[in-house]
N, C-alpha and C positions, 0 to 999 in steps of 0.2 A: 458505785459503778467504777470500774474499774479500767483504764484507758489500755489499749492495746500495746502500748509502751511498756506499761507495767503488767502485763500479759505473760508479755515474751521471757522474762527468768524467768518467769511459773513455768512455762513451757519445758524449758531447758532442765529447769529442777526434776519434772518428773520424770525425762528421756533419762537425766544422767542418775537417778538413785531408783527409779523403778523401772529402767529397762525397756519401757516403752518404745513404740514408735514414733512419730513424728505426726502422722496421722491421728494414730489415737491419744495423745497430749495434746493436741489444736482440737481435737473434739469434745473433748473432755471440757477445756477449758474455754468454749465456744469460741474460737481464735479461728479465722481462714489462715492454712497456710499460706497461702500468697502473703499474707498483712503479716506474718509471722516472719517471711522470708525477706520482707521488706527491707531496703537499706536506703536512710533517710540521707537524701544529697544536699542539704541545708547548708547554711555555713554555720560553725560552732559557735559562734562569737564568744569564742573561751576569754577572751579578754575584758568585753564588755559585762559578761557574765560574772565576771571577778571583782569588778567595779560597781555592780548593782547589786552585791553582797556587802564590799566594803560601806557605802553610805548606807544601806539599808543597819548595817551594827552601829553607825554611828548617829543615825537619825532613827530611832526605834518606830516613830509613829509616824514617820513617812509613807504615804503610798506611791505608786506609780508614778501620778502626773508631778508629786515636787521632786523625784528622781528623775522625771525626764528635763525638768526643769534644771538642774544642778548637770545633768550630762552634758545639756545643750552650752551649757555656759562654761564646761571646758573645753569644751571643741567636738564633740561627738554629731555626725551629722546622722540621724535616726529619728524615725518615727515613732507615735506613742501606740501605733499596735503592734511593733517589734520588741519595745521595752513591758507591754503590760504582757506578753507573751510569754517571755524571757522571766521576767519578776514573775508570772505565775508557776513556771515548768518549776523556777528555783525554789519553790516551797516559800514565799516572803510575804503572803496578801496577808491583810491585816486582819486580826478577828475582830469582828464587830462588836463591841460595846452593848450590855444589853439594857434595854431601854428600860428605864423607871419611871411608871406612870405612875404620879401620888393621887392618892385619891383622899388624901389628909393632910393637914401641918405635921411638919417637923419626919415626913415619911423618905423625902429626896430635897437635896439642898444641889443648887448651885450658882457659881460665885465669876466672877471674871473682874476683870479692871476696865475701869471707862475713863475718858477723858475728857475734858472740856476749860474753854477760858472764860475767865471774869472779861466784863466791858473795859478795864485798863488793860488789858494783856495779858495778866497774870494766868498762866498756863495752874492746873491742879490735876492732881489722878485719883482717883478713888477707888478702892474694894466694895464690890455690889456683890451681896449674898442675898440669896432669894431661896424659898421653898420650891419646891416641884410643881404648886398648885397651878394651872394656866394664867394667862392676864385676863383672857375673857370672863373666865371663871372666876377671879379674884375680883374682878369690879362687878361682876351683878353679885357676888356675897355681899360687897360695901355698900350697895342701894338698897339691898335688899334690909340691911341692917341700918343706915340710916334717914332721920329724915329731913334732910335737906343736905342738898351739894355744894361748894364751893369752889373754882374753878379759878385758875390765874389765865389769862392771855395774853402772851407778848410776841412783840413783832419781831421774829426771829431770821425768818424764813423769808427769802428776797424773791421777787418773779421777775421775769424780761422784763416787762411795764415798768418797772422799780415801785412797784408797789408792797408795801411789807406786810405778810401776816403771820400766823400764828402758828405753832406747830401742828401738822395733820392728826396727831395721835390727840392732841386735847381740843380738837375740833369735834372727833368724833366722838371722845370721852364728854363732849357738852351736849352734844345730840342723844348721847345716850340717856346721861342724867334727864335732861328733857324728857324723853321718852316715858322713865322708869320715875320720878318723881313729881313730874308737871313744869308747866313756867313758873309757878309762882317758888318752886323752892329750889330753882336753880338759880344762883347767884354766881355772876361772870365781872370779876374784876381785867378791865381791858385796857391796856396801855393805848394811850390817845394813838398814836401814829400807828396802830395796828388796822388793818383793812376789817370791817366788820363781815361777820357769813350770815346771811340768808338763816340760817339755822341757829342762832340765836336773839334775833328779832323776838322781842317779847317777853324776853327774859330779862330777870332782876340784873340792872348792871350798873356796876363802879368805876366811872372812869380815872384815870390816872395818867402823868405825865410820863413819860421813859425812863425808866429808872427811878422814880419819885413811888413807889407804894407806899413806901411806908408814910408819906405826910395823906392817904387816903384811909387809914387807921381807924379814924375816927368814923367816919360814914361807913366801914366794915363791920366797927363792933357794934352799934344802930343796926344796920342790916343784921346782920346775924341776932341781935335779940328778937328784932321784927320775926325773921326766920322761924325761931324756937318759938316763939307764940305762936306760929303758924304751925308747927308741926306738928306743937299737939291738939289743935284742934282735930 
């Protein structure tokens, strides 16, 4: 579809190389003359137009909202539906990315950097590369494949009360296991000072001091041979 903006040379093209009318080129090219004849009173913003090219070549994967963010912080007083207006007319919107659903290993890969600190401060970065496969999808493969769980819980995660628990995602990674293998073959090692959930009540657990797992080693590898008897029954 074709915007009546870019109508009007069509129009002009056919009056000045085939002699037409004016009438019959707006008919032709379902155009009202009136919107043909139109002269738009806007203001150009030939300036800020010039500046929403220049970042946009120097920021390749910017859209709109970090250009308006970068105008505002030189001094430009403008709103974001005058610049997503402006960045559209200018030909600048980003093309989308097209999405890759793996339906396999090794079909889509992606990778990003994460961060985190040890208990003395010691800051580390890391490179995380993953396959396309989903995480919901990726842990009922791993239940589904084996038999029995093993879970860490530590008290990471601080609330108002100053009560400390455990991360949400392996709270609910314990309810899963639960769910999908039974209590008996889910096995939750839990730092003492971590607040216990409701949803692990009756499950195989390892307590441990903060920081101290590894002196709980020994009642692990006990546990886990108990486990594998168990699993193959």
């Amino acid at each position: 579809m074709v915007r009546p903006a870019g109508r009007r040379p069509l129009v002009d093209h056919l009056r000045n190389h085939y002699r037409t009318s004016e009438w019959r080129a707006c008919r032709v090219l379902r155009i009202g003359r009136g919107t043909y004849r139109y002269q738009s009173h806007q203001e150009p913003w030939t300036e800020l137009r010039l500046r929403l090219r220049e970042i946009a070549q120097s920021w390749v994967r910017y859209g709109y909202r970090k250009i308006l963010v970068l105008l505002r912080r030189e001094g430009w007083q403008v709103g974001k539906y005058l610049v997503y207006r402006l960045y559209r007319e200018e030909g600048l919107l980003l093309k989308k990315r097209p999405q890759r659903n793996a339906t396999a290993p090794n079909q889509a890969w992606s990778l990003d950097f994460v961060a985190d600190q040890l208990q003395d401060g010691r800051r580390f970065r890391c490179l995380t590369i993953i396959d396309g496969i989903p995480t919901a999808e990726r842990l009922s493969d791993m239940l589904n494949k084996a038999g029995f769980a093993l879970l860490v819980m530590t008290g990471e995660d601080k609330h108002d009360n100053g009560t400390t628990h455990a991360r949400e995602n392996v709270v609910h990674e314990t309810g899963l296991s639960q769910g999908r293998l039974g209590f008996r073959k889910s096995i939750t090692i839990r730092e003492s000072h971590a607040t216990e959930f409701s949803n692990i009540v009756g499950l195989t657990q390892i307590s441990s001091a903060k920081g101290q797992i590894h002196q709980a080693f020994p009642k692990i590898v006990e546990t886990l041979n108990w486990a594998k008897a168990i699993a193959k029954c």
